[in-house]
mmCIF file of the C-alpha atoms, coordinates in Angstrom:
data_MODEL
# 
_entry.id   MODEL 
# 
loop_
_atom_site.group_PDB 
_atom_site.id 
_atom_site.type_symbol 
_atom_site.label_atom_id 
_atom_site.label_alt_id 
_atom_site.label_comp_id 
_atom_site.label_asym_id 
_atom_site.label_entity_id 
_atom_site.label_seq_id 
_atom_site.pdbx_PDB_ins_code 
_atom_site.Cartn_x 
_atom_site.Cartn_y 
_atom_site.Cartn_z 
_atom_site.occupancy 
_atom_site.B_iso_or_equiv 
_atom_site.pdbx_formal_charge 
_atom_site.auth_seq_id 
_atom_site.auth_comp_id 
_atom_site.auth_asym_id 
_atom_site.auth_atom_id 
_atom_site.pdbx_PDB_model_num 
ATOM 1   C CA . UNK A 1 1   ? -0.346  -18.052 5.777   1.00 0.00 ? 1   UNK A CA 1 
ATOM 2   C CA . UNK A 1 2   ? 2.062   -21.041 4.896   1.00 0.00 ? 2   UNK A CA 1 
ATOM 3   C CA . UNK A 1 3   ? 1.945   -24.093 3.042   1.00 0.00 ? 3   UNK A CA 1 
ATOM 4   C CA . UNK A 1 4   ? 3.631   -25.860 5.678   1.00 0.00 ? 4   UNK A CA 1 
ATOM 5   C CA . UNK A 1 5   ? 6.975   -26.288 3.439   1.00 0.00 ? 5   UNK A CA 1 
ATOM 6   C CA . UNK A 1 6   ? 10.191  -24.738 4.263   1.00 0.00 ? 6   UNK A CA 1 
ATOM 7   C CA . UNK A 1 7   ? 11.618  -22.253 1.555   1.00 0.00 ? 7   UNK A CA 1 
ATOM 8   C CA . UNK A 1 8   ? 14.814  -20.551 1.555   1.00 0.00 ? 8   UNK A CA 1 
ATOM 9   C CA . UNK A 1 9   ? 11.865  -17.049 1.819   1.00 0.00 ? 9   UNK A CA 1 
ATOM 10  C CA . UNK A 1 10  ? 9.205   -17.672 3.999   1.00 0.00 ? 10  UNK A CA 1 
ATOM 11  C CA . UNK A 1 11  ? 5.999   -17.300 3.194   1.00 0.00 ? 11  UNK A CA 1 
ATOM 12  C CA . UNK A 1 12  ? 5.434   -15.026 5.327   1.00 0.00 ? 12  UNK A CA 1 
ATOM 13  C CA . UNK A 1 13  ? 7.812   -12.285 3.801   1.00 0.00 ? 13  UNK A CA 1 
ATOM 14  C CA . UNK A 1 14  ? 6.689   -13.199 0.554   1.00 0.00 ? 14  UNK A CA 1 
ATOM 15  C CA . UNK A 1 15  ? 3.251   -12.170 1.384   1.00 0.00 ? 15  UNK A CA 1 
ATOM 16  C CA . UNK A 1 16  ? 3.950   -9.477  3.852   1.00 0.00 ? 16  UNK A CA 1 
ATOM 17  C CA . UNK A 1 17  ? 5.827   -7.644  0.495   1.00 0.00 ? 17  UNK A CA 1 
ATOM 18  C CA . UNK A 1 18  ? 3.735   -8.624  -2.375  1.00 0.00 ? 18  UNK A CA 1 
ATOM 19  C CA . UNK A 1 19  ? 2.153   -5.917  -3.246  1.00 0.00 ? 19  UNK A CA 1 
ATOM 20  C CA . UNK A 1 20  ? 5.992   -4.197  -3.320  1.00 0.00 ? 20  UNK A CA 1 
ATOM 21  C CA . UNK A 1 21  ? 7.043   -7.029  -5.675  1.00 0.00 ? 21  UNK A CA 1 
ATOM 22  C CA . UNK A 1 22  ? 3.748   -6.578  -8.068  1.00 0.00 ? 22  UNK A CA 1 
ATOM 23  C CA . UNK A 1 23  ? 4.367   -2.943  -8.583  1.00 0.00 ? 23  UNK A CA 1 
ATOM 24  C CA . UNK A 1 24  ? 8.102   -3.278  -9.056  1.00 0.00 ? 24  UNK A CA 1 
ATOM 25  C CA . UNK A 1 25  ? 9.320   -1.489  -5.884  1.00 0.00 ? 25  UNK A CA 1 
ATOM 26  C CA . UNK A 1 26  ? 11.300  -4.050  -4.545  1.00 0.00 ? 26  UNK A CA 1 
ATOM 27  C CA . UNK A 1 27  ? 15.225  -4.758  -5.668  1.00 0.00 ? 27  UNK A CA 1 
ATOM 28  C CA . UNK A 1 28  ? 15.942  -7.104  -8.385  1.00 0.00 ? 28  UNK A CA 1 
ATOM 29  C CA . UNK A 1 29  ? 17.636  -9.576  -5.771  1.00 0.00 ? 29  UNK A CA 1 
ATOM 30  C CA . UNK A 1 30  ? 14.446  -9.659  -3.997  1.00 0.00 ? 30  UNK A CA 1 
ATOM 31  C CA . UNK A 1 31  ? 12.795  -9.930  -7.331  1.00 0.00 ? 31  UNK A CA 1 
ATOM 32  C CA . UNK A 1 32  ? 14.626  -13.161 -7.725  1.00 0.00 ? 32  UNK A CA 1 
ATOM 33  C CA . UNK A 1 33  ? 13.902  -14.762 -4.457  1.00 0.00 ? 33  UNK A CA 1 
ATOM 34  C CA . UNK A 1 34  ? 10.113  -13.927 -4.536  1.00 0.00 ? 34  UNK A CA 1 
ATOM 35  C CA . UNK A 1 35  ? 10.078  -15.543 -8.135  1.00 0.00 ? 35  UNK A CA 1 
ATOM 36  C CA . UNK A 1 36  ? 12.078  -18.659 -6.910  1.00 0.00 ? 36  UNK A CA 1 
ATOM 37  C CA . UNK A 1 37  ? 9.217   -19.053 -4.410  1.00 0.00 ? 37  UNK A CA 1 
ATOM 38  C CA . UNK A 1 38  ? 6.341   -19.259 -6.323  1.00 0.00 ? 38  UNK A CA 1 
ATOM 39  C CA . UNK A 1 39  ? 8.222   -21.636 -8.471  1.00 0.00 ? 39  UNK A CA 1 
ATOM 40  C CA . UNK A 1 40  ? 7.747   -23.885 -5.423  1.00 0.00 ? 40  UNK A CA 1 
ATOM 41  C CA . UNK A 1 41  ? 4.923   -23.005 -3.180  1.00 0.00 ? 41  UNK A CA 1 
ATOM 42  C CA . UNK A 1 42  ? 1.658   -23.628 -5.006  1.00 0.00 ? 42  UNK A CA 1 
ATOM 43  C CA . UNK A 1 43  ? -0.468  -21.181 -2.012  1.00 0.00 ? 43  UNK A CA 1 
ATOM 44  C CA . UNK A 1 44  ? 1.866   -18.212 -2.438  1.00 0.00 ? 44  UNK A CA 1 
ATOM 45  C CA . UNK A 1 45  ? 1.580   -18.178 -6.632  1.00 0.00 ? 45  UNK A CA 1 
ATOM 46  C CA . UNK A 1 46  ? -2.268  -18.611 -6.057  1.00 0.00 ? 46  UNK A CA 1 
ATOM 47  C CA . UNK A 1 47  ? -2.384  -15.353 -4.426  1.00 0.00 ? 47  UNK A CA 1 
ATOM 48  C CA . UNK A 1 48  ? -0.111  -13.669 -6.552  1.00 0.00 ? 48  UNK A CA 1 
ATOM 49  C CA . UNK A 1 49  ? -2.493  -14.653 -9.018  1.00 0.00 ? 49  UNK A CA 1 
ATOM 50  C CA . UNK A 1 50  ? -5.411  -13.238 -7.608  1.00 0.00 ? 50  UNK A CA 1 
ATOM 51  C CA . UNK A 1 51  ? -3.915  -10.082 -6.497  1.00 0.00 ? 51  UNK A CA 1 
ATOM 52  C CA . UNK A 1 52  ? -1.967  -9.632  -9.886  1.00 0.00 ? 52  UNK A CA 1 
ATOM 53  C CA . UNK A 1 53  ? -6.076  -9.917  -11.455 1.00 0.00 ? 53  UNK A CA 1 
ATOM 54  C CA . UNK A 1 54  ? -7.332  -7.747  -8.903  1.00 0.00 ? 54  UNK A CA 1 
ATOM 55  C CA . UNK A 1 55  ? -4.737  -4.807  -9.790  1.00 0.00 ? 55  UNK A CA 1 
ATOM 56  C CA . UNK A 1 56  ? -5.040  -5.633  -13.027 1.00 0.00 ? 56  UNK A CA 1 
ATOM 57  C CA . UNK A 1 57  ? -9.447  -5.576  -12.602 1.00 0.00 ? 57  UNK A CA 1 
ATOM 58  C CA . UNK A 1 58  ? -8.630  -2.128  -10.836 1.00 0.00 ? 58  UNK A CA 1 
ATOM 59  C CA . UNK A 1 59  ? -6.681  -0.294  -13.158 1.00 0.00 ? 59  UNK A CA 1 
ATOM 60  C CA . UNK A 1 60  ? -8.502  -1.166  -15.896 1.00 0.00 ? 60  UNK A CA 1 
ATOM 61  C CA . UNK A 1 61  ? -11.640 -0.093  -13.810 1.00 0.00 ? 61  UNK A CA 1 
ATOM 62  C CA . UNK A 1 62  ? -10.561 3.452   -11.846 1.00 0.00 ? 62  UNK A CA 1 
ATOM 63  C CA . UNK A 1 63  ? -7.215  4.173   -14.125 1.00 0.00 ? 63  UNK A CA 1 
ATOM 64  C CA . UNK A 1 64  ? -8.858  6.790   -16.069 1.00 0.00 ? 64  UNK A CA 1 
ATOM 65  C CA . UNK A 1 65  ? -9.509  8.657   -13.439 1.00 0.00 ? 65  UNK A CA 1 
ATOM 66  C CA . UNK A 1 66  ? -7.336  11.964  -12.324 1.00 0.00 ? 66  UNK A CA 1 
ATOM 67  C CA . UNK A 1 67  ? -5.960  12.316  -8.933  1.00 0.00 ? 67  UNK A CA 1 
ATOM 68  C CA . UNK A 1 68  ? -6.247  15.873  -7.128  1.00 0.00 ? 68  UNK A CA 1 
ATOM 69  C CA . UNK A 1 69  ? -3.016  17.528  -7.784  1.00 0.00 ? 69  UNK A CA 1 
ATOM 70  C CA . UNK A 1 70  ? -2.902  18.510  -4.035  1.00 0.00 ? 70  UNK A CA 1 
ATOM 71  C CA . UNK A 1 71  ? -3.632  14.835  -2.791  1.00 0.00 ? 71  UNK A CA 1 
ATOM 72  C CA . UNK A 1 72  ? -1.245  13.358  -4.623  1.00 0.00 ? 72  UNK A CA 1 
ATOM 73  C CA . UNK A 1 73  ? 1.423   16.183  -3.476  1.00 0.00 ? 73  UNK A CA 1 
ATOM 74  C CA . UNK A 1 74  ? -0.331  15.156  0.085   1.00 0.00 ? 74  UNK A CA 1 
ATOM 75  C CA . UNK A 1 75  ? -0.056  11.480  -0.086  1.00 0.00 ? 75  UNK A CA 1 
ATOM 76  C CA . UNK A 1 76  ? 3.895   11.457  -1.682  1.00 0.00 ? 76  UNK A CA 1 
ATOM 77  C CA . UNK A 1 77  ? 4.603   13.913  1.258   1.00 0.00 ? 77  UNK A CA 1 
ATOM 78  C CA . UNK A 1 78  ? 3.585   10.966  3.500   1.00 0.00 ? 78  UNK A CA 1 
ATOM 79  C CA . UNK A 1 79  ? 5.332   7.980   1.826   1.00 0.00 ? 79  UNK A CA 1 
ATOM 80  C CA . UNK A 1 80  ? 8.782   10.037  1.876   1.00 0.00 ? 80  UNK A CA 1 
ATOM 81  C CA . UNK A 1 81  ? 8.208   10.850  5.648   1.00 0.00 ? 81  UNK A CA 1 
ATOM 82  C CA . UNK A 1 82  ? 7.796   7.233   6.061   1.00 0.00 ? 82  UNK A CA 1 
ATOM 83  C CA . UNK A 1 83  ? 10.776  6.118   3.796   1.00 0.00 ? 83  UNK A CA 1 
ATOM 84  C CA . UNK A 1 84  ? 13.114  8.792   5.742   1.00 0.00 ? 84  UNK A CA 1 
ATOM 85  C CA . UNK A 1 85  ? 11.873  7.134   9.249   1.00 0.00 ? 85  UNK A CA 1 
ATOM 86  C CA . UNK A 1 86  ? 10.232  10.575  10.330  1.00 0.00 ? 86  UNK A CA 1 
ATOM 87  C CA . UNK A 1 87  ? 7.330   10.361  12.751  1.00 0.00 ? 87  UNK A CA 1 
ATOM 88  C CA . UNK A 1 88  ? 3.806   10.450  10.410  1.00 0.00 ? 88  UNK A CA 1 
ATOM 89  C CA . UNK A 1 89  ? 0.820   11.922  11.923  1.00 0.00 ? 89  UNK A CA 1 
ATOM 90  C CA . UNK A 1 90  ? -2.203  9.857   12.568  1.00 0.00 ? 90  UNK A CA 1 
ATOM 91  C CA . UNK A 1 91  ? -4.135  12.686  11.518  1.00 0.00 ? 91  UNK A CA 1 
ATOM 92  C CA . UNK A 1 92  ? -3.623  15.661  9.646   1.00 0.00 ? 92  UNK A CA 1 
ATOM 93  C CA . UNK A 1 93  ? -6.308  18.549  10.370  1.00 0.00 ? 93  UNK A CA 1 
ATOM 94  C CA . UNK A 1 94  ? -7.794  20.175  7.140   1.00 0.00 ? 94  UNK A CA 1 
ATOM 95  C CA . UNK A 1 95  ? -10.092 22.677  6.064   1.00 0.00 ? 95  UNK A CA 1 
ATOM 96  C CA . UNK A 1 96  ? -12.317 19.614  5.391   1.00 0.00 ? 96  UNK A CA 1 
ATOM 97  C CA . UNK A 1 97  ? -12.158 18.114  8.734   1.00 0.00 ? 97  UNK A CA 1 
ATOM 98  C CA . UNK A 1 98  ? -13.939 21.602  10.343  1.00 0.00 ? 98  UNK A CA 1 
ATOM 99  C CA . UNK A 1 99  ? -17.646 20.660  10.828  1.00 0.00 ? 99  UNK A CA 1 
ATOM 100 C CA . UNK A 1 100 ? -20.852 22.847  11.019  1.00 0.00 ? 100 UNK A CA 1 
ATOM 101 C CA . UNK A 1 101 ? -20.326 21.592  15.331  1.00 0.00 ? 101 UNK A CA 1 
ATOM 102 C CA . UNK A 1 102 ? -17.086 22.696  15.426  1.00 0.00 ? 102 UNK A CA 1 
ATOM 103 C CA . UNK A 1 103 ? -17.646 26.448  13.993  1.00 0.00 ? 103 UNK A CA 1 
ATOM 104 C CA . UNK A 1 104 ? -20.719 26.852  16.197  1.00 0.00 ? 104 UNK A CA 1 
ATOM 105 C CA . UNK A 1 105 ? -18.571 25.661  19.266  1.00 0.00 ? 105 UNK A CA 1 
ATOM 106 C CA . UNK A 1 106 ? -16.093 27.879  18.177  1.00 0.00 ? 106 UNK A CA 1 
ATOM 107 C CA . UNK A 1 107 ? -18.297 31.010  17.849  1.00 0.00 ? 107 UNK A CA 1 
ATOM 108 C CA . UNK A 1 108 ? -20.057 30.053  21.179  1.00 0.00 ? 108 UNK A CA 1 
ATOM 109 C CA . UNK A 1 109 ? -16.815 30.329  23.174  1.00 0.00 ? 109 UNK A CA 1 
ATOM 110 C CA . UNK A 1 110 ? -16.006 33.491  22.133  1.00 0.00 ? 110 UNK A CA 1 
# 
């Protein structure tokens, strides 16, 4: 999406790292750019807006609720793989994954 202006950030980048600049992860610098631009682009503060509300709608919704200790380990594992560059699996095979087929198939081949 673009409003068709030009902006010293695109609109592109802005939305491409929104959600980054909503929950604070980004660097000030970037802070200040991605504030500049909605001072100017009408499209890009309208969906800050909405997403903003949505997050907001969300927490206030599902924050209550108490992450699995071992999901949470699972799913910070993941994001520092991905911030140190390391290949990520596409799947990671867990005691949940093993179906009723798979056990049968199993016990039938040996």
């Amino acid at each position: 999406m673009s409003c068709g202006e030009p902006h010293e950030t695109d609109c592109s980048e802005v939305l491409d790292h929104l959600y980054e600049f909503l929950d604070n992860e980004m660097p000030d610098s970037d802070c200040t750019k991605f504030e500049h631009h909605f001072e100017e682009c009408s499209p890009c503060l309208e969906k800050y807006g909405l997403e903003q509300a949505v997050k907001k709608l969300v927490k206030r919704c599902c924050g209550h609720d108490d992450v699995p200790s071992d999901l949470r380990a699972k799913v910070m594992g993941r994001i520092d793989l991905i911030r140190s560059g390391q290949a990520v699996p596409e799947h990671d095979v867990t005691a949940t994954d093993v179906t009723a087929t798979d056990i049968s198939a199993t016990a039938e081949g040996s």
